[in-house]
N, C-alpha and C positions, 0 to 999 in steps of 0.2 A: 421393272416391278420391285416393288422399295420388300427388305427384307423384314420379314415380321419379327416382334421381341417375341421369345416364347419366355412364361413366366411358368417356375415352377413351383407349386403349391409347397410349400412345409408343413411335416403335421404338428396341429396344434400342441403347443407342452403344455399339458393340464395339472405338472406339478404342485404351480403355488395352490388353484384350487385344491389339488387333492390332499394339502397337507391343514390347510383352512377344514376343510372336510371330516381329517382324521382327528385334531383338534376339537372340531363340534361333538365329534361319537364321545372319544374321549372325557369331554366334560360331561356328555350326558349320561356317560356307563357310571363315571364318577360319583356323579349327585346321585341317582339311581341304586346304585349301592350304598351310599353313606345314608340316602332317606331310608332303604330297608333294615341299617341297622341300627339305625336310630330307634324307629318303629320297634322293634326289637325289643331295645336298651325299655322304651317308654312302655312296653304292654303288661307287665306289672300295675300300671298306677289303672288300669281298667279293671282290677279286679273288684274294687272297692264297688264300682258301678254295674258288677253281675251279681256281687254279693243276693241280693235280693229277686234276679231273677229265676226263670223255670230251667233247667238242662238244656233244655232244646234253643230256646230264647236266648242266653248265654254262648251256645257255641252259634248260633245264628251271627249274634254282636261279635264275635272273635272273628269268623268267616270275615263278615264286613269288612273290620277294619283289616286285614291279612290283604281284601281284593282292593284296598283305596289303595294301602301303601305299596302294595306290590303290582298291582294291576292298572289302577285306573289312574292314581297321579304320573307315575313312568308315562301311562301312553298319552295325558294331558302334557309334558315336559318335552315329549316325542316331538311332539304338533309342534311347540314352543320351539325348542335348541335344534331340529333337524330340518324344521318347513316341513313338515309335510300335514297338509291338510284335512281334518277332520270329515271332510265333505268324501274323502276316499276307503271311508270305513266301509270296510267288507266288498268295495267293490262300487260301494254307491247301490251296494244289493239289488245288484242289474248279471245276470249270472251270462259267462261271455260264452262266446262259440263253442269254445272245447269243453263246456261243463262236463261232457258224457264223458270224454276220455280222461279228463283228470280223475272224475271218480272212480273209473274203472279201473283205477293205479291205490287206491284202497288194499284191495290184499297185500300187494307188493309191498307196502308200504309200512302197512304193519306187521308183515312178518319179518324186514327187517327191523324193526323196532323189538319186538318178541327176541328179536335172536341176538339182539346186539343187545337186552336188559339181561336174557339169561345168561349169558358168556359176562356179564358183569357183576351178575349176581354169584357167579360160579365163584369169580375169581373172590370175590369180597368173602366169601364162605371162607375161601380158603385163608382169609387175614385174621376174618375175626367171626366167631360164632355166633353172635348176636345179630345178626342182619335179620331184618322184619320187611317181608315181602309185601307190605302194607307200603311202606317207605317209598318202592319204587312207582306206586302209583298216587299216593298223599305225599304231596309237595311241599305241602303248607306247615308241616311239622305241628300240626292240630288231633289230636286223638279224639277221634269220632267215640263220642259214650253210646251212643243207639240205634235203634234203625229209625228212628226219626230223624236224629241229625244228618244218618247216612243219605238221606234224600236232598238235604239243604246241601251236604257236598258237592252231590252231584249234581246240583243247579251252578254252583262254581267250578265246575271240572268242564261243562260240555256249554255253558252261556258266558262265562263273566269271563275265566283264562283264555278260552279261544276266542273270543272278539279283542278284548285288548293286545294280548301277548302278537296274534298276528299283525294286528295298528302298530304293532311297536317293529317287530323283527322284518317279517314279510313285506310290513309297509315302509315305514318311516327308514330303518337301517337299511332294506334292498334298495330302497329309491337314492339315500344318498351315495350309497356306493357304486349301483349300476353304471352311472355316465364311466366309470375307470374301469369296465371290466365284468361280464355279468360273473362269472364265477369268482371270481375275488369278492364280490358282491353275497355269492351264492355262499360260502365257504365264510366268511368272517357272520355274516349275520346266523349262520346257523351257532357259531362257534358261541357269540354270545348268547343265543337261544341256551344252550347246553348250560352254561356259566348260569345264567340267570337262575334255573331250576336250584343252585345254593347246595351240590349235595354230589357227591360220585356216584351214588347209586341210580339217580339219574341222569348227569351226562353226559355219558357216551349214548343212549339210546335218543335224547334228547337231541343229540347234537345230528345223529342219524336223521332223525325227523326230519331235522330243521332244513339238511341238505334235498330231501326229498319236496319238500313244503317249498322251499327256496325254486327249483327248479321248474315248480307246476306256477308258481309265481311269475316267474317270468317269460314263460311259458304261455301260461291264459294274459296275462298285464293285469295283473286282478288278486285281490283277497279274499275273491268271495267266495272261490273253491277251498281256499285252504285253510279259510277259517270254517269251515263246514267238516272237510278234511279231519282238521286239529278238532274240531267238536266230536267228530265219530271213533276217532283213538280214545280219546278221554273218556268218552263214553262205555266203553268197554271195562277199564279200570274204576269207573263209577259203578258199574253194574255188581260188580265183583265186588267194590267197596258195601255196596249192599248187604247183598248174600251174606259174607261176614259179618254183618252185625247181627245177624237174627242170631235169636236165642239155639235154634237146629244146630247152624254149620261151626258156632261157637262149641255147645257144648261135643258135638264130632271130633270135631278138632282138638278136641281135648282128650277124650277118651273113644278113637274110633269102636268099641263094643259095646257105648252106651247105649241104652231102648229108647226108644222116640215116639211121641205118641203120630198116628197115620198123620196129621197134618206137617208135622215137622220136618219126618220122611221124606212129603211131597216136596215139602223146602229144599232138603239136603236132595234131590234126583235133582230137579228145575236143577239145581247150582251145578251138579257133574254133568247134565247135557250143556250146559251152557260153555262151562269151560270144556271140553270136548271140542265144540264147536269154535271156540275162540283159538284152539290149538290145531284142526286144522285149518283154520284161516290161515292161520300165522306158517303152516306149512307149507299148503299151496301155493299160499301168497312169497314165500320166500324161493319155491320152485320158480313162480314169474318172475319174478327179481331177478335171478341167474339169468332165464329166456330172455328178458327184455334186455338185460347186459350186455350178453350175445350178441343179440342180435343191433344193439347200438353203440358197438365196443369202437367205432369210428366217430363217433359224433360228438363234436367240441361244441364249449357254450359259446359264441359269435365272439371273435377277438372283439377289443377295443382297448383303446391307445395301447395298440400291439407295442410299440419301439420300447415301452419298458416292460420286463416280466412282471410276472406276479409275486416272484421272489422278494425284488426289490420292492413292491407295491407295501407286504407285508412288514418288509424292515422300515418303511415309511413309519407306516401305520405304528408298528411299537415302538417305534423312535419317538413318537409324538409325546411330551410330556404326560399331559392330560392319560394319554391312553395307559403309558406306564403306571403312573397312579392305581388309576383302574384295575389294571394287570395285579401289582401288591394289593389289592381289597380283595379281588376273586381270591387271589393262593389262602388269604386270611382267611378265609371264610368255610373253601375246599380241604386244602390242603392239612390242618392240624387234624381235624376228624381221622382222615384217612393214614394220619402217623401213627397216631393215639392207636387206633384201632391194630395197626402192624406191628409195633412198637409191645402189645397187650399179648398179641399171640406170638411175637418170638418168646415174651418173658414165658409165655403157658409152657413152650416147646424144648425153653431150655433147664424148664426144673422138671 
């Protein structure tokens, strides 16, 4: 009997791809950021062209262009520099097996959100006086003048950011990173979810999401939970965005002993059951959080190309020119804010 060869398999080194890969994010985090601050630098010369419009009509046009530059050309560029295909939005709005149970991860979800903005909000209090709790749910850095505009918000808070932003993070950035790893996957796409939002105030709870949205992502193989998911968070902070604009919880808020006539009242109760309810969401919802914890304190996301860590994966990943770039726009963007702001309450503490 003639002796057989046994051949033994090598695993494949996905190196060179993975560094081609880190490269593509790289450049796309890049352009992505230099087009938002461009946008930025140019939305001064749009005044000349609301001049003439209505309040509402004006921040309607300001919205728009806020969701091209930050929304909708990133996730056209997504399609472009990552492959991934436009034909996969939302899922292909085909909702998969696990719908029930991804949504049943809603409380959990947002009460880690709730508890990881208020331990952020706590800590900024404590830097600088001025933090406006509006901030952490108005991304856009747009001052809603009414409650009519407050309604146009919320059509970009719960339609326009959660279909793209998910095309872009969920979609485009989990799909390229997954083949190297779904939690490295899970974990960098969240990171720039976080990064994108342009602001400390939102993210670390941003970044929380992303890792919870990342995980049901790859989870169902689908965006169509979690851009639903990401529309029902949002929603909550558009509701609330609301309430504050009416004339009631305005002038409350200003002088809690002012009279109100009965209808205003009914405004200002509807707004404390609402948040009531939005608080114990966030509480129960963070009791499941621990329980689900608990109880899946053993469960890794599926190795892949185990032979190198995630350690190394990440030192890849910043090593990558393009991505460094990137990395200096984020701190440019982040990080003087949040000196300014330290920097303002030593000087308060030390006179």
């Amino acid at each position: 009997m003639e002796n057989e060869e046994i051949t033994i398999e090598r695993p494949l080194d996905l190196t060179p791809s993975y560094k081609r890969d880190c490269m593509r994010l790289g450049f796309f985090l890049t352009l992505t950021l230099v087009l938002r601050e461009v946008a930025s630098g140019l939305s001064p010369l749009l005044v000349p062209l609301m001049v003439n419009m209505s309040t509402n009509a004006a921040f309607a046009f300001s919205l728009a262009y806020s969701a091209l530059c930050a929304q909708i050309i990133p996730a056209l560029l997504a399609a472009l520099m990552l492959k991934y295909s436009p034909k996969n939005l939302c899922g292909g709005f085909h909702a998969p097996k696990q719908s029930k149970k991804a949504f049943a991860n809603f409380p959990a979800m947002y009460g880690l959100g709730m508890t990881v903005n208020l331990l952020t909000l706590f800590v900024l209090t404590l830097i600088s006086r001025t933090v406006d709790i509006g901030d952490s749910i108005n991304g856009t850095g747009i001052t809603v003048p009414n409650f009519e505009s407050s309604l146009i918000m919320f059509v970009l808070l719960t339609v326009i950011a959660p279909v793209f932003e998910e095309f872009i993070f969920r979609g485009a950035v989990l799909e390229l990173l997954k083949p190297y790893g779904s939690g490295l996957a899970v974990f960098v796409s969240a990171f720039c979810f976080g990064i994108y939002h342009g602001n400390f105030q939102q993210f670390f709870y941003a970044f929380a999401l992303g890792i919870c949205l990342g995980y049901i992502a790859i989870a169902t193989r689908s965006i169509f939970c979690t851009t639903l998911l990401h529309a029902m968070f949002n929603a909550v902070g558009g509701i609330i965005l609301i309430f504050m604009s009416t004339e009631a919880v305005q002038t409350k808020s200003l002088d809690p002993s002012a009279e109100l006539s009965d209808g205003q009242q009914l405004v200002v109760t509807f707004y404390a059951i609402f948040m009531i309810i939005v608080l114990l969401t966030a509480v129960i919802g963070l009791i499941a959080l621990i329980t689900k914890l608990i109880r899946i304190k053993k469960y890794r996301l599926p190795k892949i190309w185990g032979e190198v860590s995630n350690g190394r994966k990440l030192a890849m990943l910043l090593c990558s020119v393009p991505v460094m770039i990137a990395v200096l726009l984020m701190i440019d963007v982040m990080v003087p804010q949040f000196l300014t702001q330290a920097v303002e309450r030593l000087a308060e503490n030390l006179i």
